[in-house]
C-alpha positions as CSV (number, residue, x, y, z in Angstrom):
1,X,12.9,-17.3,-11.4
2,X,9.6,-16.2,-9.5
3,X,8.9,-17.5,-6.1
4,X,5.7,-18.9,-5.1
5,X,4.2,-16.7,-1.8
6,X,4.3,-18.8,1.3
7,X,1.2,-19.6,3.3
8,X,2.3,-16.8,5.4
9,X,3.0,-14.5,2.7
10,X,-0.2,-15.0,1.2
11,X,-2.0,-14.3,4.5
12,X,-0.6,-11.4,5.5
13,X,-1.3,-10.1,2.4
14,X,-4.8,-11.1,2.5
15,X,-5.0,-9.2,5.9
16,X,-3.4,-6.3,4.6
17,X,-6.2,-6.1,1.6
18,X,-8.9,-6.8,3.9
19,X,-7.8,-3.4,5.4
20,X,-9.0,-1.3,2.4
21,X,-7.3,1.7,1.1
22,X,-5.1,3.1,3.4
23,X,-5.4,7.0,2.4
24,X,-9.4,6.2,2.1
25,X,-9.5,4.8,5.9
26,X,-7.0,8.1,6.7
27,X,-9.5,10.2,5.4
28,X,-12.4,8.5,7.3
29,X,-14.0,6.3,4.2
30,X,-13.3,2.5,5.7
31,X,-14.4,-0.6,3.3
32,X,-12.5,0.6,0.6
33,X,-12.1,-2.0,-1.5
34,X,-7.8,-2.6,-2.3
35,X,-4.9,-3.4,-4.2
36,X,-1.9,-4.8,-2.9
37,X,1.2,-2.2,-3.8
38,X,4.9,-3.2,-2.8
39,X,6.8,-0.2,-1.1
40,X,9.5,1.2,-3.4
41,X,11.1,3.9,-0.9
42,X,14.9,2.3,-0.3
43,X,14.3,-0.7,-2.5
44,X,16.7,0.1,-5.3
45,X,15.8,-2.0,-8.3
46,X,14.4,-4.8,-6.1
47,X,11.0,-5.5,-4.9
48,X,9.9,-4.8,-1.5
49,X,9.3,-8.2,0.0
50,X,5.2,-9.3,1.2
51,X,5.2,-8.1,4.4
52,X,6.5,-4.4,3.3
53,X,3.0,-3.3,1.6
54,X,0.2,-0.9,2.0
55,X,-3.3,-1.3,0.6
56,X,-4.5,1.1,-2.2
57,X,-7.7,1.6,-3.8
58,X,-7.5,1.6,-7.9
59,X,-7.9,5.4,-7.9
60,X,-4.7,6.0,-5.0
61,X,-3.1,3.3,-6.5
62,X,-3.0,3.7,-10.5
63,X,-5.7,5.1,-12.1
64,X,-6.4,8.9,-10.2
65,X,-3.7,11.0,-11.8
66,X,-1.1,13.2,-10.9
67,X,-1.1,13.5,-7.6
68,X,-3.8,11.1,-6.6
69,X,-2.5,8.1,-7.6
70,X,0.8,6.8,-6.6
71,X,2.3,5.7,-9.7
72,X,1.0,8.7,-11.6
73,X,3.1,10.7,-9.2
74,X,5.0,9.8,-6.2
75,X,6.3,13.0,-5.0
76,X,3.0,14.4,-5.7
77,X,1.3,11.6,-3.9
78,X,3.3,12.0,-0.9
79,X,3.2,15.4,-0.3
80,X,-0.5,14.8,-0.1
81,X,-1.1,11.6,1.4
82,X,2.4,10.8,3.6
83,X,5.3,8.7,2.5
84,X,5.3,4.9,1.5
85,X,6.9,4.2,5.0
86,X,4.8,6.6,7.0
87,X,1.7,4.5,5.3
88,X,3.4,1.3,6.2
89,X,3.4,2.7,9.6
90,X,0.2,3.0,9.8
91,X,-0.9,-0.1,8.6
92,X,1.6,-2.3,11.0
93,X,-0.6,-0.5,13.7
94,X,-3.7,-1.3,12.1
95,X,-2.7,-5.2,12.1
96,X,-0.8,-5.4,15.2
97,X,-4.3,-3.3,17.0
């Protein structure tokens, strides 16, 4: 069964989008337009809930390769750009500045 977002949900994820890419913004290119991506660090086979996501352009996100983009490569990704939770991190400062 899939569960509707709450009105919370949806606006925290709206906020979080609004953001831009995260790794864009860390490398000093702000407005990037974003996807919403679900942390998978510690989830097991479960999805990260709403509030535990990060904002990635299409190119960090899917579509830049191996070691661009995170679901080409995770390790890869990480190595370069920081981990899921150290993004996270950064965005929970970003909302709560």
């Amino acid at each position: 069964m899939i569960k509707n977002k709450t009105k919370a949900e949806r606006e925290h994820l709206s906020e979080v989008a609004a953001l831009g890419c995260i790794v864009c913004r860390n490398a000093g290119h702000h407005d990037t337009p974003a996807e919403i991506h679900h942390i998978r660090a510690g989830q097991g086979l479960k999805r990260a809930s709403h509030y535990e996501t990060i904002p990635l352009c299409p190119y960090h996100h899917r579509t830049g390769g191996y070691g661009v983009a995170l679901h080409a490569g995770r390790i890869a990704f990480e190595k370069m750009h920081g981990s899921e939770r150290e993004l996270l991190a950064t965005v929970g400062g970003l909302l709560d500045a």
